[in-house]
C-alpha positions in Angstrom: -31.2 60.6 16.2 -33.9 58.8 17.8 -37.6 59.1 17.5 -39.2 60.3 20.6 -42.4 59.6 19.9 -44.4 56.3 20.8 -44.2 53.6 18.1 -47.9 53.7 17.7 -47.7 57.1 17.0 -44.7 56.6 14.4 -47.1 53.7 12.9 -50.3 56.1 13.0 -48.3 59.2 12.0 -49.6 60.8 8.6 -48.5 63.4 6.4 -51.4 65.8 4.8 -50.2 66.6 0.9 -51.8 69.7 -0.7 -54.4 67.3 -2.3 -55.6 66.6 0.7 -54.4 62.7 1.0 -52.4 60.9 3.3 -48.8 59.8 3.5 -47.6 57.3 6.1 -45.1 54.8 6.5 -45.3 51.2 8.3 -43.2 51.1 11.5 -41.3 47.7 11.9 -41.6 47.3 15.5 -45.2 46.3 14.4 -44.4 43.3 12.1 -46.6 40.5 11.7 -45.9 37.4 9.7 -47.1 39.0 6.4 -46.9 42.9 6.3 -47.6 45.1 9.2 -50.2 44.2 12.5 -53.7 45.0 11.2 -54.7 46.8 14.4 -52.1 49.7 13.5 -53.7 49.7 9.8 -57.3 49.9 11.7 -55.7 52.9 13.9 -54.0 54.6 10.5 -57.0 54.4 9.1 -58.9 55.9 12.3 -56.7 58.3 12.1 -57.2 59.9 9.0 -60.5 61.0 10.2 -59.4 62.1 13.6 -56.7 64.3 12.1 -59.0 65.3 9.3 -60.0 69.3 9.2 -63.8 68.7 9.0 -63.6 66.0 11.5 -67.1 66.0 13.7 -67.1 64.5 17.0 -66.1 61.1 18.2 -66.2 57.4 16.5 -68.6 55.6 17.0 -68.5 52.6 14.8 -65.4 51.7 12.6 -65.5 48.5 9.9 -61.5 47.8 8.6 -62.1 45.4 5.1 -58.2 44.0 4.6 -58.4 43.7 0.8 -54.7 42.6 0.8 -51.4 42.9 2.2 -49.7 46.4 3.2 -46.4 46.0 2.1 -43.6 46.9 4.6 -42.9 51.1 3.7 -44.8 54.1 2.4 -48.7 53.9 2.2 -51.4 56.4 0.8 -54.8 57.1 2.8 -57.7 59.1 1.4 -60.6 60.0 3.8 -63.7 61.5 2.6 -66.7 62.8 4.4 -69.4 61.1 2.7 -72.2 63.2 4.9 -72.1 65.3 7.2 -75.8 66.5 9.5 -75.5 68.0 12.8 -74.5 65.4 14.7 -73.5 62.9 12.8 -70.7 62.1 10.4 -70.3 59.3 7.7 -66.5 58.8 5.8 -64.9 56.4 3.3 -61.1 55.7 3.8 -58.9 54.0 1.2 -55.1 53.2 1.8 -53.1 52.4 -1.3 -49.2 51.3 -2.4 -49.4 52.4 -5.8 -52.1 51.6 -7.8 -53.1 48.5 -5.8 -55.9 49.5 -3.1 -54.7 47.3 0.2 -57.8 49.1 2.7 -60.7 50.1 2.6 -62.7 51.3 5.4 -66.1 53.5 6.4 -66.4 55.3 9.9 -69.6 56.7 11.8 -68.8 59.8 13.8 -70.8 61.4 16.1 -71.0 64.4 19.1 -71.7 62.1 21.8 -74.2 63.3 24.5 -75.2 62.1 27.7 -78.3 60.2 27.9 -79.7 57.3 29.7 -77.3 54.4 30.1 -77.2 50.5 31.1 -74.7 47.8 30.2 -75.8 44.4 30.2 -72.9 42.8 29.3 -70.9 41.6 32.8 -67.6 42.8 33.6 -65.4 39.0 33.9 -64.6 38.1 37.8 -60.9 38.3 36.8 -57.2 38.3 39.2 -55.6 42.0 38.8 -53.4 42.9 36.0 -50.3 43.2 39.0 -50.9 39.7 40.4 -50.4 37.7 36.6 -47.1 37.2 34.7 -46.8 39.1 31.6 -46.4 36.9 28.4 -42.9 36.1 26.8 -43.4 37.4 23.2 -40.1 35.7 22.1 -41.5 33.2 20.1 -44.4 35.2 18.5 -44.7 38.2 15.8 -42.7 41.3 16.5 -45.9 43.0 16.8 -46.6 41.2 20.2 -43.5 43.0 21.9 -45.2 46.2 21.5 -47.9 45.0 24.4 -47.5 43.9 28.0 -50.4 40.8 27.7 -51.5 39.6 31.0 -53.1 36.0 30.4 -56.4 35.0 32.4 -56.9 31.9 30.2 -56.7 31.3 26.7 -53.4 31.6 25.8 -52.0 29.1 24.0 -53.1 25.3 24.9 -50.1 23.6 26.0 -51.3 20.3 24.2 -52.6 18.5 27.2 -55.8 18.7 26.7 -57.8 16.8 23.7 -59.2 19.3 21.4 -62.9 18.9 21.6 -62.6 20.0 25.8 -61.1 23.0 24.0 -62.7 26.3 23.4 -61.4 29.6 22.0 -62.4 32.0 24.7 -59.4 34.2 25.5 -59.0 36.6 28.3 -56.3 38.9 29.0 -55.1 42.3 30.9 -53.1 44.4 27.6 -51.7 47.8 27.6 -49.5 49.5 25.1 -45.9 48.8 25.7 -44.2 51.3 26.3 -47.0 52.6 28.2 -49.5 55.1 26.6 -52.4 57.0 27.5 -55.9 54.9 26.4 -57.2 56.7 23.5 -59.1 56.3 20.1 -56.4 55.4 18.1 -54.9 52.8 20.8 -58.2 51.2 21.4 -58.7 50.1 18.0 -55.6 48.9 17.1 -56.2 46.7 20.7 -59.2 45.5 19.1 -57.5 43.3 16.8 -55.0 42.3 19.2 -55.9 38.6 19.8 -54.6 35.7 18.3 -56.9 33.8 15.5 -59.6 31.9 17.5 -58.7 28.9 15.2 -54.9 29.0 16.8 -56.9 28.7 20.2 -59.6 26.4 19.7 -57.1 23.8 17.7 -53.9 24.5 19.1 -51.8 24.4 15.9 -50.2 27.5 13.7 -52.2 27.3 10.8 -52.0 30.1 7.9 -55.0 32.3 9.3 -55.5 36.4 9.1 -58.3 39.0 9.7 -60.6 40.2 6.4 -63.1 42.4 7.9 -62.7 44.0 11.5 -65.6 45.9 13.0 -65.5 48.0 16.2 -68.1 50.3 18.4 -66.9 52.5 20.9 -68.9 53.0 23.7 -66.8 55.8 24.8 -65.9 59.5 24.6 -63.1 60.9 24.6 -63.7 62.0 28.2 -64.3 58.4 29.2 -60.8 57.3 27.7 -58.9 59.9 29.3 -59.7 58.2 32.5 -58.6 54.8 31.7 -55.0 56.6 31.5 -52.1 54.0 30.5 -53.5 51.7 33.0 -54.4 47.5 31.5 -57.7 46.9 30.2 -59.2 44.1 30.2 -60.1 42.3 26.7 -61.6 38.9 26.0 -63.0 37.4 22.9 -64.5 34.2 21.5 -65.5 32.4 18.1 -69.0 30.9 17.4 -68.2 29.5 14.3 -65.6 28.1 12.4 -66.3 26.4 8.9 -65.8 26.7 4.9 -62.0 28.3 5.6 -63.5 31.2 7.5 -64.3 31.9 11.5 -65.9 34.9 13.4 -64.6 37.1 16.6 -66.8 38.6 18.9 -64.6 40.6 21.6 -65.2 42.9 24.3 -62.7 45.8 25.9 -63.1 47.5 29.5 -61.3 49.1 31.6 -60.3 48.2 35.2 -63.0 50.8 36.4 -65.6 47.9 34.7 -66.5 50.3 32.0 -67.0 48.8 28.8 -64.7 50.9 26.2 -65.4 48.8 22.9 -67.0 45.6 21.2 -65.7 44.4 17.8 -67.0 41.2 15.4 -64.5 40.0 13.0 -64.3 37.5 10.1 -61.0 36.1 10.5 -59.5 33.7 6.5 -57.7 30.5 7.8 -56.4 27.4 6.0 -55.3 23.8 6.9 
């Protein structure tokens, strides 16, 4: 019989034992080149706390540390609420395959409230999601087929250029494919979504892979319920790449111009 349900949700989905751990399973539509797509480990991981009985509010800030490879099958995830004050909320989130830890993760959680507000960073003077071809994920990891990606620039130098008039600024129109409702879990598994900078900036496969992922959400739950199933708009850039290792600085917002997330990574590559 098939499975109904989205395949980030079959990726995301966990089981509660008595204990009061976590069973999922990886879902192979999300394949990468080693193991599964680190966004849906990010979103697993999310998701232990926003299934979680004692659960408080919202995320705000999420840091992913990829201590090694998840191995294609059944995974083990134990949150804990490390604190808990009014308003605030501070976990610790493990996955495991056995007795080798694979994840580790903390989460800030909060009950958001309206206050004064300003965002500084510019929405990008961009064509509409409708007007650009969506990308042919044929040649690229399983995981890619799971997105529509709408390319503004930055997709993969076609080689005429010489690398130093290169730079690794990508920006795309994405959306869950099938299409699915924005939410927490979605956003941060779209917030590791972009291809290695160093792929970009030299345009050459080259062994290459996320260690640490952090993400912000500047918005409720309220605010993602707008943004529907509807593209948002994500870009990101490098500032430095050196000594086998390369930061990510990306932004996420929605076709409204609202800014939904930010997230800084530390992305291993080798030559």
């Amino acid at each position: 019989m098939t499975d109904p349900t989205h395949p980030l949700d079959r990726a995301t989905r966990l089981a509660r034992h008595p204990d009061g751990s976590l069973a999922g399973h990886t879902e192979p539509a999300y394949a990468n080149m080693v193991g599964p797509f680190g966004g849906t480990t990010a979103a697993a991981m999310l998701n232990a706390v926003l299934t979680h009985p004692d659960r408080l509010g919202d995320p705000v800030a999420l840091t992913v540390n990829y201590a090694g490879a998840v191995a294609d099958g059944e995974f083990r995830i134990d949150a804990v609420p490390m604190r808990t004050n009014r308003s605030t909320q501070h976990w610790s989130i493990t996955m495991t395959q056995g007795d080798a830890v694979t994840t580790t993760a903390t989460a800030f959680f909060a009950l958001r409230r309206e206050t004064w507000a300003s965002t500084e960073a510019g929405f990008p003077a961009v064509p509409a999601a409708d007007s650009l071809p969506r990308m042919d994920s044929s040649a690229f990891a399983p995981w890619t087929c799971c997105y529509d990606m709408r390319f503004v620039k930055g997709f993969w130098p076609e080689g005429s250029k010489p690398e130093q008039e290169l730079d690794s600024v990508s920006t795309l129109w994405i959306r869950d494919d099938p299409p699915r409702p924005m939410d927490f879990v979605s956003l941060a598994a779209i917030c590791d979504s972009f291809f290695p900078r160093v792929m970009i900036r030299r345009p050459r496969r080259v062994p290459a892979g996320t260690v640490s992922l952090t993400t912000y959400f500047h918005a409720d739950a309220k605010h993602l319920a707008r943004v529907g199933a509807k593209h948002v708009l994500a870009t990101a850039r490098a500032s430095r790449f050196g000594l086998g290792y390369h930061d990510q600085s990306a932004e996420i917002w929605s076709e409204a111009g609202e800014l939904l997330a930010t997230s800084h990574q530390v992305v291993y590559f080798k030559e």
